[in-house]
N, CA, C and O atoms as CSV, one atom per row, in Angstrom:
chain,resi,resn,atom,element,x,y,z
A,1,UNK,N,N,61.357,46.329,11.544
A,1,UNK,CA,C,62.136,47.500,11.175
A,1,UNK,C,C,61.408,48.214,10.037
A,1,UNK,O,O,60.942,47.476,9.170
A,2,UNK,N,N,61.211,49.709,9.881
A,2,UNK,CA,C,60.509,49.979,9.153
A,2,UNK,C,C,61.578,49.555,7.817
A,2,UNK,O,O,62.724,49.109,7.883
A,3,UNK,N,N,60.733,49.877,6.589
A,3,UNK,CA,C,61.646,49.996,5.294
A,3,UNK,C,C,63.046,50.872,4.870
A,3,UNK,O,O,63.108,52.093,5.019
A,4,UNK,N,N,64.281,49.960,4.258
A,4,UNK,CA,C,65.164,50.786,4.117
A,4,UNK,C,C,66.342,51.447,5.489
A,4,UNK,O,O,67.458,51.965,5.494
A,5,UNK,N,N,65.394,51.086,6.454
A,5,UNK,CA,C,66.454,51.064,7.810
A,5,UNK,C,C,67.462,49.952,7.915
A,5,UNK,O,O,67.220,48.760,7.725
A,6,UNK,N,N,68.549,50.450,8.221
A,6,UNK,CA,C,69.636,49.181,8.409
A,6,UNK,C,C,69.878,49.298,9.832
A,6,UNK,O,O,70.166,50.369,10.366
A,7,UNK,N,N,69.739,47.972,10.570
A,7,UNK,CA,C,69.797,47.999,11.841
A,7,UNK,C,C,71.452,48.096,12.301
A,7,UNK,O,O,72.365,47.649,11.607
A,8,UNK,N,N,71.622,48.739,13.547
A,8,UNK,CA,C,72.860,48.370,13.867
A,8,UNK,C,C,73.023,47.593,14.904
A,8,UNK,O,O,72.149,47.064,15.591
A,9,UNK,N,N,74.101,47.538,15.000
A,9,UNK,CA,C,74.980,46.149,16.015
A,9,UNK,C,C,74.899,46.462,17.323
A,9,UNK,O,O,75.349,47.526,17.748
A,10,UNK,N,N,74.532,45.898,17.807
A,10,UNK,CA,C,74.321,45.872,19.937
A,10,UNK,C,C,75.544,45.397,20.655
A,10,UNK,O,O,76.170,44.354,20.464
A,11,UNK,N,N,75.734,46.204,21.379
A,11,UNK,CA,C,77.384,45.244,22.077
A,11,UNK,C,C,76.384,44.449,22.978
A,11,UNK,O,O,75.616,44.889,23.834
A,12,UNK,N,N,76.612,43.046,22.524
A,12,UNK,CA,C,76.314,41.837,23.755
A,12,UNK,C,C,75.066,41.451,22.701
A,12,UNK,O,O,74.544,40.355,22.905
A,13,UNK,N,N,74.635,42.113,21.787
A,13,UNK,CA,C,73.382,41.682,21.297
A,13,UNK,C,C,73.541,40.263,20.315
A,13,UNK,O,O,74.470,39.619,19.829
A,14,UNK,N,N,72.119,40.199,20.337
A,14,UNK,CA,C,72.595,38.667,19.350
A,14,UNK,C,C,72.220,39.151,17.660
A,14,UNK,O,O,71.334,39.852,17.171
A,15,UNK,N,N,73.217,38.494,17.174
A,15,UNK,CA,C,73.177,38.279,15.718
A,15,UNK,C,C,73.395,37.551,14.702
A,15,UNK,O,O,74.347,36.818,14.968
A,16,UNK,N,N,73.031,37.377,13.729
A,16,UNK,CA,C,73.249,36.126,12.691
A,16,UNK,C,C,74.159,35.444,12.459
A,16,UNK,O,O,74.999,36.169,11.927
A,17,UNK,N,N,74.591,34.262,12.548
A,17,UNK,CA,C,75.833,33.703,12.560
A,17,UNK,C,C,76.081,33.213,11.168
A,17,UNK,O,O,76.964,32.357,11.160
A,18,UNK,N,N,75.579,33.485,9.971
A,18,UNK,CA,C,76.106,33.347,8.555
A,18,UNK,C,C,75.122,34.171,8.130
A,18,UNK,O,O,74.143,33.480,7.849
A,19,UNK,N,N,74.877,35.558,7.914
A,19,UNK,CA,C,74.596,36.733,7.056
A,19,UNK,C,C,75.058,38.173,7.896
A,19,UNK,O,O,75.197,38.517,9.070
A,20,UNK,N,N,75.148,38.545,7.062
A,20,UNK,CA,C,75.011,40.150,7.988
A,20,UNK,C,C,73.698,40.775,8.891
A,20,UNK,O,O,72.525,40.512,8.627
A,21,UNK,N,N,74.025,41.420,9.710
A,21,UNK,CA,C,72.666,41.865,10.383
A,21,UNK,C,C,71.743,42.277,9.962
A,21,UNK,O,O,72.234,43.406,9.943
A,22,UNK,N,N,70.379,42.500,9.409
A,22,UNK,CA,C,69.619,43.022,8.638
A,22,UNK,C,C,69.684,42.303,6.858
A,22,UNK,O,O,69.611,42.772,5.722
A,23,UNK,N,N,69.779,41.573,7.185
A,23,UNK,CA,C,70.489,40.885,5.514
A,23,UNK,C,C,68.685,40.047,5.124
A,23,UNK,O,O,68.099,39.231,5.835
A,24,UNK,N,N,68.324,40.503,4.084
A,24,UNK,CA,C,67.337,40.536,2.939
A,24,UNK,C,C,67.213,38.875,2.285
A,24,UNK,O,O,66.318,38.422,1.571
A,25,UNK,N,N,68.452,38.182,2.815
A,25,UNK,CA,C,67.996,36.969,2.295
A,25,UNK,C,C,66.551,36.219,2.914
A,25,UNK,O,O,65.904,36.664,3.862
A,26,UNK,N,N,66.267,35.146,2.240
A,26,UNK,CA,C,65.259,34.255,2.460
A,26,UNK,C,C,65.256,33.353,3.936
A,26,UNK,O,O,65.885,32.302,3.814
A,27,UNK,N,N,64.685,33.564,5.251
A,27,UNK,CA,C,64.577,32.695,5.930
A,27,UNK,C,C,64.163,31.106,5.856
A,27,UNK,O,O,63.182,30.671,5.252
A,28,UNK,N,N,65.351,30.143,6.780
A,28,UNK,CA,C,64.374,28.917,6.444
A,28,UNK,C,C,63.406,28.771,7.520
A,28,UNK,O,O,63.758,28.781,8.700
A,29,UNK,N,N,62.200,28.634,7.151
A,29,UNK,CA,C,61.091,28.050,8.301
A,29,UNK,C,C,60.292,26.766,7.566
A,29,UNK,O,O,60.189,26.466,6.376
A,30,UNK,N,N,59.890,26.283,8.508
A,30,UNK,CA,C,59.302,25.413,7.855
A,30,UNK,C,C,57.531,25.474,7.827
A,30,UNK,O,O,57.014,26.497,8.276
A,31,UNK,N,N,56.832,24.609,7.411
A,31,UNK,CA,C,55.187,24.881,6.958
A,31,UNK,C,C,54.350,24.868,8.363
A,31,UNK,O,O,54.657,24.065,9.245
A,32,UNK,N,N,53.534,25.574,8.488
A,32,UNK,CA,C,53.074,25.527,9.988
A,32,UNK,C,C,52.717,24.653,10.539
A,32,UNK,O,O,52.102,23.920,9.765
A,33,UNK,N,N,52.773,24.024,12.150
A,33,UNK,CA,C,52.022,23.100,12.580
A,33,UNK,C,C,50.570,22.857,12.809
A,33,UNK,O,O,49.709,23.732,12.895
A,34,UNK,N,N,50.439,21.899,12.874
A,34,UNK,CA,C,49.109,21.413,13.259
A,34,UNK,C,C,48.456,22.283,14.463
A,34,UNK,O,O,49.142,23.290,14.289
A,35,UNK,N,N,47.783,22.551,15.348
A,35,UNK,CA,C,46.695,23.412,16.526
A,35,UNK,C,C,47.421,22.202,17.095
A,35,UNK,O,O,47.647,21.064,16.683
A,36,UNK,N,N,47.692,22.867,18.173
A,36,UNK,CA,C,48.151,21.471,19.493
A,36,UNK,C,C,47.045,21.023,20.139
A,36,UNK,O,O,46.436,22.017,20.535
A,37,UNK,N,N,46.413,19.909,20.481
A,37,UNK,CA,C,45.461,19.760,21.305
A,37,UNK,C,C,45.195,18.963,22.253
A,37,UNK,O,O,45.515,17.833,21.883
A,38,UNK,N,N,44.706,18.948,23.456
A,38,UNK,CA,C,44.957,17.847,24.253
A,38,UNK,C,C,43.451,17.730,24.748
A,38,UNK,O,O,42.561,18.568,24.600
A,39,UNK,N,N,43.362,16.209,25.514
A,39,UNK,CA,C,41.934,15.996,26.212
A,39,UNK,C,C,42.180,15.592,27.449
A,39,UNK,O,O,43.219,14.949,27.596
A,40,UNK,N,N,41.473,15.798,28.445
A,40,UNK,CA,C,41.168,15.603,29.770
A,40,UNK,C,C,40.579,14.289,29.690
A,40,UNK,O,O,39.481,14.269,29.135
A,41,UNK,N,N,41.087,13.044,30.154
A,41,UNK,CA,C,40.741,11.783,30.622
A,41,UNK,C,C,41.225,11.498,32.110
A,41,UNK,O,O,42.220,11.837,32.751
A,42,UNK,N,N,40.186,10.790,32.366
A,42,UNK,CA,C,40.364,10.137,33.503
A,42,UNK,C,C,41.430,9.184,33.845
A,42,UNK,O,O,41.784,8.290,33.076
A,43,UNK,N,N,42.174,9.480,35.549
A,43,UNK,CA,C,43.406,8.515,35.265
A,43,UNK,C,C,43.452,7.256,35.711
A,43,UNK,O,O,44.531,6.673,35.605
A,44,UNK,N,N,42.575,6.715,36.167
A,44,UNK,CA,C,41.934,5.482,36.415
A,44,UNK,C,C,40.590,4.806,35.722
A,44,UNK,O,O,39.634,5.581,35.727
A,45,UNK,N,N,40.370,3.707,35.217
A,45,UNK,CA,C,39.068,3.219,35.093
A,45,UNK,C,C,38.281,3.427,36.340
A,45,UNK,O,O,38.747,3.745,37.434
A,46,UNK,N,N,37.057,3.214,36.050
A,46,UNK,CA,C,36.155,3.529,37.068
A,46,UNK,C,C,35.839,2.355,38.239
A,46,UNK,O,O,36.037,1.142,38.174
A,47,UNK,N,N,35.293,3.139,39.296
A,47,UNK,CA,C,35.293,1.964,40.295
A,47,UNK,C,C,33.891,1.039,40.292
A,47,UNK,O,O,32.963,1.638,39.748
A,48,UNK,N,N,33.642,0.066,40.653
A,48,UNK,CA,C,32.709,-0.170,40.575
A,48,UNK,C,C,31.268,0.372,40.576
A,48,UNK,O,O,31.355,1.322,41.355
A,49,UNK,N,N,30.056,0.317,40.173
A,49,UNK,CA,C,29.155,1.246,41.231
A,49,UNK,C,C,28.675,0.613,42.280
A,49,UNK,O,O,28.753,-0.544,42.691
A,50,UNK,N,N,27.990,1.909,42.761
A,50,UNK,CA,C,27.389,1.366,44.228
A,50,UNK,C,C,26.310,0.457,44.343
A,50,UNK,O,O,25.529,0.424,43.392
A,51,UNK,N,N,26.122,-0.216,45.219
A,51,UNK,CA,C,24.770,-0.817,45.564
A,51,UNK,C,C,23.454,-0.541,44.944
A,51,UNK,O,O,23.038,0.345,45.691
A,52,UNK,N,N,22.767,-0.685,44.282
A,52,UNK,CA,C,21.460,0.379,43.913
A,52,UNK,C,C,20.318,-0.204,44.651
A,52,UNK,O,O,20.137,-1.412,44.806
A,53,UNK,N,N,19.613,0.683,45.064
A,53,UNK,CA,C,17.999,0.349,45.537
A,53,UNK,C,C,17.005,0.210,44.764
A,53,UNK,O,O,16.412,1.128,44.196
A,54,UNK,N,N,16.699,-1.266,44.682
A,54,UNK,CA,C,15.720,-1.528,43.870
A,54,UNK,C,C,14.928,-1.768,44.372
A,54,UNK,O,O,15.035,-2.660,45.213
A,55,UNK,N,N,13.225,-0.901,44.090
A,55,UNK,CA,C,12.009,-0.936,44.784
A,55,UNK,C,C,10.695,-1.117,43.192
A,55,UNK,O,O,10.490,-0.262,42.331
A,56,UNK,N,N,10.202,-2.171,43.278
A,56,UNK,CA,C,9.363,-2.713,42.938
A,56,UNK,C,C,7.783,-1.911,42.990
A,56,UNK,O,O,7.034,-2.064,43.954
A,57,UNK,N,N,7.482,-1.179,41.981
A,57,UNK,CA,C,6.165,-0.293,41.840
A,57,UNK,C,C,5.146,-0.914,42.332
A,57,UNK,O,O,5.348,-1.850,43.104
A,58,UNK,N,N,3.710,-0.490,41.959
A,58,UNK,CA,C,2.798,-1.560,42.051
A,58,UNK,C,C,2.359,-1.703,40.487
A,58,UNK,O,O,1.767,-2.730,40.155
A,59,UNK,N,N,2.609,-0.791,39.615
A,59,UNK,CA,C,2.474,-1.230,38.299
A,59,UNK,C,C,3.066,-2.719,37.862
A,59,UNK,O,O,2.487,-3.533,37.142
A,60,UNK,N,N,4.291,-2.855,38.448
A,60,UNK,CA,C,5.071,-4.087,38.186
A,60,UNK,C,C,6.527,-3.732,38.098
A,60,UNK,O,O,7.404,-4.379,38.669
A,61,UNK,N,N,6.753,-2.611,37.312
A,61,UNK,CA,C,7.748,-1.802,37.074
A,61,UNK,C,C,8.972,-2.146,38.451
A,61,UNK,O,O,8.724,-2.593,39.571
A,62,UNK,N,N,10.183,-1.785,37.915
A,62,UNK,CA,C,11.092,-1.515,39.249
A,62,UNK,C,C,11.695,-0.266,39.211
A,62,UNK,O,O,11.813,0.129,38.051
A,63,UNK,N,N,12.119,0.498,40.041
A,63,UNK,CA,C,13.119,1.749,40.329
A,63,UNK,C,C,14.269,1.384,40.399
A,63,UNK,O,O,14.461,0.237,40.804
A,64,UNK,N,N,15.096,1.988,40.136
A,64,UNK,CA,C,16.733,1.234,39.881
A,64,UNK,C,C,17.211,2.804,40.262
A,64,UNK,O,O,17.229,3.748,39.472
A,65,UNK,N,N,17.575,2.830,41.615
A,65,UNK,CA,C,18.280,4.045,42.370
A,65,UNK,C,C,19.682,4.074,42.683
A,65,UNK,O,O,19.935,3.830,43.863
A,66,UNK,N,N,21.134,4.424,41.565
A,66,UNK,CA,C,22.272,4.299,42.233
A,66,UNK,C,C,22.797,5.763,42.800
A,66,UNK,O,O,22.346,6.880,42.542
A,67,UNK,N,N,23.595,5.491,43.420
A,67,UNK,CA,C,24.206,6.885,44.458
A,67,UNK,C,C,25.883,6.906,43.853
A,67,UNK,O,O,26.311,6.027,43.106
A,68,UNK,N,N,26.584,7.903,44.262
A,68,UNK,CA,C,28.087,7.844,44.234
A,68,UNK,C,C,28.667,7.831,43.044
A,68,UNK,O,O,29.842,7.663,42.718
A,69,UNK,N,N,27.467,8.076,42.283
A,69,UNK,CA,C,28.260,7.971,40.674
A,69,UNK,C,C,29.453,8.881,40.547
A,69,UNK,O,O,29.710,9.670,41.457
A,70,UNK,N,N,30.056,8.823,39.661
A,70,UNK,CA,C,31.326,9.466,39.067
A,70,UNK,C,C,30.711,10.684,37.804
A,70,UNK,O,O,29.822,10.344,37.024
A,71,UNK,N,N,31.436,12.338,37.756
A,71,UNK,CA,C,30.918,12.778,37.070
A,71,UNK,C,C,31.987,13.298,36.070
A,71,UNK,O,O,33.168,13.264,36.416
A,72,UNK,N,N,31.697,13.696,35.056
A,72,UNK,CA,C,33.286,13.761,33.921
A,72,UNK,C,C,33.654,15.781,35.053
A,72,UNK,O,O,33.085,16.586,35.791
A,73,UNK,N,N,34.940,15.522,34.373
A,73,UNK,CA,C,35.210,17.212,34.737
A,73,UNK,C,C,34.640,18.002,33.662
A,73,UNK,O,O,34.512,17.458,32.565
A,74,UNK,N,N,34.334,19.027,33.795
A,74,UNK,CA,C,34.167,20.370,32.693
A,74,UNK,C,C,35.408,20.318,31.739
A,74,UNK,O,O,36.547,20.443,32.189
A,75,UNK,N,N,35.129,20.112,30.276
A,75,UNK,CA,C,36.677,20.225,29.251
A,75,UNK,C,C,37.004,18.490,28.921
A,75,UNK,O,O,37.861,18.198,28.088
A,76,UNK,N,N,36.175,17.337,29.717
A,76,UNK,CA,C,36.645,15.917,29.609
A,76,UNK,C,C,36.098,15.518,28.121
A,76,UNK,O,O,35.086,15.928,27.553
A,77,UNK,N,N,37.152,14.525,27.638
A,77,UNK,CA,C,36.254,14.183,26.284
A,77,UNK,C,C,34.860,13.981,26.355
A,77,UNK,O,O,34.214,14.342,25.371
A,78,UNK,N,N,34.235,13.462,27.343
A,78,UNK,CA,C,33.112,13.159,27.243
A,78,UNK,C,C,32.385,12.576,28.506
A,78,UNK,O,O,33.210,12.589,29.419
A,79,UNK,N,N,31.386,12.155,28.869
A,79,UNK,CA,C,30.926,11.746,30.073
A,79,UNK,C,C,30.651,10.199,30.277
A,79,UNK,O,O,30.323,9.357,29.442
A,80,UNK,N,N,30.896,10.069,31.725
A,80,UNK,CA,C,30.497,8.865,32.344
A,80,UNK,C,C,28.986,8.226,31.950
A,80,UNK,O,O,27.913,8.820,31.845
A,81,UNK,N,N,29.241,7.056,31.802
A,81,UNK,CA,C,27.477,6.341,31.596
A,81,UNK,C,C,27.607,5.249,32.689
A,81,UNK,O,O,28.629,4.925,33.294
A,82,UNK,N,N,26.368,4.758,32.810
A,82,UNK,CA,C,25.920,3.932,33.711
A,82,UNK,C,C,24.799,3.002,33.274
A,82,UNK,O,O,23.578,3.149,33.314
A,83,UNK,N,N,25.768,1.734,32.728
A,83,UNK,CA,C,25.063,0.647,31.625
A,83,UNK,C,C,24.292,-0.463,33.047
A,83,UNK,O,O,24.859,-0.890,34.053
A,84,UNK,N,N,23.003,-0.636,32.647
A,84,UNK,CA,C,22.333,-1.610,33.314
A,84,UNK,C,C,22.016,-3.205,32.683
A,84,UNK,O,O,22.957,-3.070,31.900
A,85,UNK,N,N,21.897,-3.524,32.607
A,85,UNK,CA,C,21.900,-4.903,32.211
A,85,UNK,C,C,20.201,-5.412,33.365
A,85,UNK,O,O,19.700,-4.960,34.394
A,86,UNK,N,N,19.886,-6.496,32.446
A,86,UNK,CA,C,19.067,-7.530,32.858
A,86,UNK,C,C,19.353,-8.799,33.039
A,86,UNK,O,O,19.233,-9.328,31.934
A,87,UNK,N,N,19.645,-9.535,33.774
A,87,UNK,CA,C,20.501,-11.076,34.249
A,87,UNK,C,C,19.932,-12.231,34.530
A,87,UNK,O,O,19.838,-12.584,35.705
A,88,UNK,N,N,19.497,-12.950,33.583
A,88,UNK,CA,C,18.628,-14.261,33.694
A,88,UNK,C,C,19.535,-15.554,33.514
A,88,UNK,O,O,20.383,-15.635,32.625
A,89,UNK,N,N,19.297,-16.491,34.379
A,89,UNK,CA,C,20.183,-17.936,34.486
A,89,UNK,C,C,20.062,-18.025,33.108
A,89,UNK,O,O,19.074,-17.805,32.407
A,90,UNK,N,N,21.832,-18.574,32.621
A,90,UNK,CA,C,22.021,-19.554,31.131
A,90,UNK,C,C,21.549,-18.615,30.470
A,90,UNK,O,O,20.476,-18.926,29.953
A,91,UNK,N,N,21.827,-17.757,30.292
A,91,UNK,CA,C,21.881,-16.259,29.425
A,91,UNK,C,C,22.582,-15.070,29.218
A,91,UNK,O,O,22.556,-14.422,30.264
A,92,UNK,N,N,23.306,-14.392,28.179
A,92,UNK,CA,C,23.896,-13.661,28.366
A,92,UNK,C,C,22.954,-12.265,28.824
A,92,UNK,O,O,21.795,-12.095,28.444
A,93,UNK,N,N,23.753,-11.264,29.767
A,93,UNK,CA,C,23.237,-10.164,30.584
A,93,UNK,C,C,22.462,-9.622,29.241
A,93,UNK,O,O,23.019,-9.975,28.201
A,94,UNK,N,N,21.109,-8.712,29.049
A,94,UNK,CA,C,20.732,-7.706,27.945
A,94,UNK,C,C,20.637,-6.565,28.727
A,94,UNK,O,O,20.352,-6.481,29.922
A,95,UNK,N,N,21.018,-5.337,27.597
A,95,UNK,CA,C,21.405,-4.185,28.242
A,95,UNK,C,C,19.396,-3.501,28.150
A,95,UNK,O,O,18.554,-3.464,27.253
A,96,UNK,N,N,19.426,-3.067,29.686
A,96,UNK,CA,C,18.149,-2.250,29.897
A,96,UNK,C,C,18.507,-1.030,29.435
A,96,UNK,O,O,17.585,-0.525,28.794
A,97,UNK,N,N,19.560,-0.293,29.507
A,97,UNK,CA,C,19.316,1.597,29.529
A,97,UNK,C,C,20.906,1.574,29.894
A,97,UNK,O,O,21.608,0.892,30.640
A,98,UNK,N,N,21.184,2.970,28.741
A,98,UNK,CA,C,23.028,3.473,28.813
A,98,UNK,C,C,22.172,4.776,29.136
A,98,UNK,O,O,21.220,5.254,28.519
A,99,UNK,N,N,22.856,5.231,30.383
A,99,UNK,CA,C,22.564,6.694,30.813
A,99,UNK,C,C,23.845,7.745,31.176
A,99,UNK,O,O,24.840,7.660,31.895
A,100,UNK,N,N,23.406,8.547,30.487
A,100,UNK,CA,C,24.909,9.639,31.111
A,100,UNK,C,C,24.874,9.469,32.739
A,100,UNK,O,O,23.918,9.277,33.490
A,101,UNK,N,N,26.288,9.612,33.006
A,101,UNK,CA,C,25.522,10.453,34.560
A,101,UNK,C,C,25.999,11.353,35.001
A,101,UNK,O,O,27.086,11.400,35.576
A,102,UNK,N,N,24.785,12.753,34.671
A,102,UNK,CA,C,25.557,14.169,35.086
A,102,UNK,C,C,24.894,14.327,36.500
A,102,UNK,O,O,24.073,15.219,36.715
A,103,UNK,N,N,25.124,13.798,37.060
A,103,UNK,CA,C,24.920,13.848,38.639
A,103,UNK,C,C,25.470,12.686,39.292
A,103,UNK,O,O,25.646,11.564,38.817
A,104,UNK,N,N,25.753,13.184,40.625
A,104,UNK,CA,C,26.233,11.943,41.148
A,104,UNK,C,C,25.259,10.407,41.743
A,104,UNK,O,O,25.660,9.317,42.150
A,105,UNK,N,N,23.464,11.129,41.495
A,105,UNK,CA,C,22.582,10.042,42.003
A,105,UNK,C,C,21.825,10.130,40.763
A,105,UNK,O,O,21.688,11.162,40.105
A,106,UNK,N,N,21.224,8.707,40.416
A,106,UNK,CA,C,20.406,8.501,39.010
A,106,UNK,C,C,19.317,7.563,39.457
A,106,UNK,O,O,19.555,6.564,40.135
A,107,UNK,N,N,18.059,7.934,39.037
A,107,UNK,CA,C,17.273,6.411,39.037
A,107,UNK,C,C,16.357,6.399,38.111
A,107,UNK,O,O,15.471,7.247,37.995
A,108,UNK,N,N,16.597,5.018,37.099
A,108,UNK,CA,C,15.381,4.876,36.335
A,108,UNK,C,C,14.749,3.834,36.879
A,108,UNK,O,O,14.916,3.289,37.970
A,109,UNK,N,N,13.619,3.499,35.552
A,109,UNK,CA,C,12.100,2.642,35.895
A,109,UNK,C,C,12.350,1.845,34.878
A,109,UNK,O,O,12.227,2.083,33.676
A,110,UNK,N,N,12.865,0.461,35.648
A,110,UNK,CA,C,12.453,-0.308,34.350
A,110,UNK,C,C,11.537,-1.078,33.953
A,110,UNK,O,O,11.464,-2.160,34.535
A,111,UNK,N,N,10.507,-0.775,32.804
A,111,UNK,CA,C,9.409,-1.468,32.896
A,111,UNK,C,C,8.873,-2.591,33.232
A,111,UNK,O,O,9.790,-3.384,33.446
A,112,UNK,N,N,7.604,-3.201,33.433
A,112,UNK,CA,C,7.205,-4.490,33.581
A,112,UNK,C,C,7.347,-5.556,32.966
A,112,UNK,O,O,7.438,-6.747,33.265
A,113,UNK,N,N,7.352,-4.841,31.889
A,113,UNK,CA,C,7.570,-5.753,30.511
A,113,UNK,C,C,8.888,-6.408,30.353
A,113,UNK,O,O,9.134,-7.222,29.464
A,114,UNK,N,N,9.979,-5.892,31.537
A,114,UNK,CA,C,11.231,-6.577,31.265
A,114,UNK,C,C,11.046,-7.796,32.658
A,114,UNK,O,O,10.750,-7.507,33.817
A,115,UNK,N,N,11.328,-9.194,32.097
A,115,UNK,CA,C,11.048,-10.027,33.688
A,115,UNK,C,C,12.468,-9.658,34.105
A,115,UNK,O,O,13.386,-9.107,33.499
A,116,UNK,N,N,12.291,-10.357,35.881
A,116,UNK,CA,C,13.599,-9.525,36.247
A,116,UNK,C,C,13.443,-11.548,36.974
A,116,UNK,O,O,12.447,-11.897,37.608
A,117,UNK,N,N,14.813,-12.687,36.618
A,117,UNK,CA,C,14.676,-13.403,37.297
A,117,UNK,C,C,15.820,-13.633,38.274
A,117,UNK,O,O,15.665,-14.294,39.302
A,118,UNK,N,N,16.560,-13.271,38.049
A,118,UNK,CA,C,18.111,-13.052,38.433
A,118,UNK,C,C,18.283,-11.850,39.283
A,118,UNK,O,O,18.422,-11.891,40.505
A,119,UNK,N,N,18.266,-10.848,38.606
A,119,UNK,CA,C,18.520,-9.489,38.986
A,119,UNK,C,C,18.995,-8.634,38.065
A,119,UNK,O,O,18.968,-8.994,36.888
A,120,UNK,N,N,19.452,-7.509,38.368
A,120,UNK,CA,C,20.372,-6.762,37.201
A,120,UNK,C,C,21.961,-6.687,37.380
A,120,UNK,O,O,22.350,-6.776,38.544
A,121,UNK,N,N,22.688,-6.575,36.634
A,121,UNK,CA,C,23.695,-6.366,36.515
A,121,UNK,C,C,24.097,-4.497,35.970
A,121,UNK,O,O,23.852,-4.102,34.831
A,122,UNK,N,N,24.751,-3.565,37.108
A,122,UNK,CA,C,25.367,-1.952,36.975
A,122,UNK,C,C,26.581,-1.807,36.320
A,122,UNK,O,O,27.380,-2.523,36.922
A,123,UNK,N,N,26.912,-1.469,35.760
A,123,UNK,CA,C,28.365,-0.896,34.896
A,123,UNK,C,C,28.497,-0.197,34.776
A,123,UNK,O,O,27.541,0.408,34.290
A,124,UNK,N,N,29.901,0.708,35.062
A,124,UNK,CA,C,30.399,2.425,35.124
A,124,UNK,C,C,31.064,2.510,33.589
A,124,UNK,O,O,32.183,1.997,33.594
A,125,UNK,N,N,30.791,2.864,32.683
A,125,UNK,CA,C,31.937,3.481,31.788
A,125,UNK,C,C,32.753,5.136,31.693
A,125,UNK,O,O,32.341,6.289,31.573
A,126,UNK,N,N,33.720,4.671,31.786
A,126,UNK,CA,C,33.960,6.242,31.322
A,126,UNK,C,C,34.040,7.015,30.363
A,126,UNK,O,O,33.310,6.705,29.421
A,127,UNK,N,N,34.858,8.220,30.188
A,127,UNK,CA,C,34.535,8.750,29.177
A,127,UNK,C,C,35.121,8.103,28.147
A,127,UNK,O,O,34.648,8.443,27.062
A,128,UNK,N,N,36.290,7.001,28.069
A,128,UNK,CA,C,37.177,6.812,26.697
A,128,UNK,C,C,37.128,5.359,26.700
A,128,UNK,O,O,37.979,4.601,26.236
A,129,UNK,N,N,35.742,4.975,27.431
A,129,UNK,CA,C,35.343,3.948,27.371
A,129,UNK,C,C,35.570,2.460,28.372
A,129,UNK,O,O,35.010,1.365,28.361
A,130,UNK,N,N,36.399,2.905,28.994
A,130,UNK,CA,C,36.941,1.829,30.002
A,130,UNK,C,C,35.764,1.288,31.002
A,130,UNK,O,O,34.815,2.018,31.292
A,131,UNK,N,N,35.910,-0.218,31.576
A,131,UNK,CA,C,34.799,-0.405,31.855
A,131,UNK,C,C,34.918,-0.948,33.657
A,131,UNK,O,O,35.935,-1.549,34.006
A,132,UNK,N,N,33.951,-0.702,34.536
A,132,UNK,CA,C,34.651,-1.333,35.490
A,132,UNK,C,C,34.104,-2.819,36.006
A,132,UNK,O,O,33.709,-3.780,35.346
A,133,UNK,N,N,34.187,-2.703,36.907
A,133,UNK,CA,C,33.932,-3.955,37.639
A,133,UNK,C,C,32.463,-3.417,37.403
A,133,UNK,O,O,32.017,-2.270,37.396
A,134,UNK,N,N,31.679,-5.047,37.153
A,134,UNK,CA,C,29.850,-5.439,37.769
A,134,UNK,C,C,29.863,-5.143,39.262
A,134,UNK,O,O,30.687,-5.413,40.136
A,135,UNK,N,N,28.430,-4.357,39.291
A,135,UNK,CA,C,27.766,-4.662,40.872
A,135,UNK,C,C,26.886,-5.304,40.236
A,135,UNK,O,O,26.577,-4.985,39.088
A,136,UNK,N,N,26.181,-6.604,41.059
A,136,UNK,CA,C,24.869,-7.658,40.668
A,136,UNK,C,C,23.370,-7.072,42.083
A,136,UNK,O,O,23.122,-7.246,43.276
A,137,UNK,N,N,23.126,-6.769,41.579
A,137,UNK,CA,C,21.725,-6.543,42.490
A,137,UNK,C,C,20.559,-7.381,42.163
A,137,UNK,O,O,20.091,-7.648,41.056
A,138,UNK,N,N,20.138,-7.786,43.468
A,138,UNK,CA,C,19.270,-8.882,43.700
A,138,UNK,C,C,17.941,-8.327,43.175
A,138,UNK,O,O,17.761,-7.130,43.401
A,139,UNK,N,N,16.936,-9.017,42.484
A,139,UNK,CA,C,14.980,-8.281,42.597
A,139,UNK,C,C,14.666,-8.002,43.982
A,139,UNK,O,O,14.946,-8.453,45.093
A,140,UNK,N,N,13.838,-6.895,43.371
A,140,UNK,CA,C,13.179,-6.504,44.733
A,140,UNK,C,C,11.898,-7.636,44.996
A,140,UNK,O,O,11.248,-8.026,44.026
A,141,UNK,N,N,11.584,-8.141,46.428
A,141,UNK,CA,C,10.580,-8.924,46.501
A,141,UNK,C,C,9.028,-8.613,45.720
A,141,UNK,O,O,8.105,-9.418,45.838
């Protein structure tokens, strides 16, 4: 209302139920809230991963090829990784490589220098960390 205007009364309109209409006293409000905010998570842990193809270089090296990965949505806290592990009898698994995965197919090389006697062990995490089930993949001959 500009200044000095006194509003008038509306038949049916709404109005103050303890001051007069236009009345100069002090409103109560209270101190502002916080920014509301929310995050996009996933509504399941992740599924296992897939099978990977492991092919053996001639350097010594192996290729570690998985398919079907899981990818975060656009706006998700954060993205899917795809933890590999190295798996030797009477040992706990050591982690080879945490990789995002912004695609649904990934393959690294894991060097020679890592022995492979067991195989590897694949792990999906998601974005808020949940972990899924192991796939165990055998060495390549």
């Amino acid at each position: 209302m500009p200044p000095n205007e006194t509003p008038e009364p509306v038949e049916g309109g709404v109005e103050p139920a303890w001051s007069a209409l236009g009345s100069r006293s002090a409103a109560v409000w209270s101190d502002l809230s916080l920014a509301a905010e929310s995050l996009l998570i996933p509504p399941r842990a992740p599924q296992a991963p897939a099978a990977p193809t492991l092919t053996r270089l001639p350097d010594g090296s192996v290729e570690v090829n998985v398919g079907q990965l899981p990818i975060a949505a656009p706006g998700a806290i954060g993205v899917y990784r795809l933890e590999v592990y190295h798996a030797s009898p009477g040992k706990a698994p050591e982690l080879v490589d945490s990789l995002p995965t912004t695609a649904t197919e990934l393959t690294l090389t894991v060097p020679a220098a890592v022995p492979i006697t067991d195989g590897y062990i694949l792990v999906t995490v998601d974005p808020i960390g949940r972990r899924s089930k192991p796939t165990h993949a055998a060495p390549p001959p």
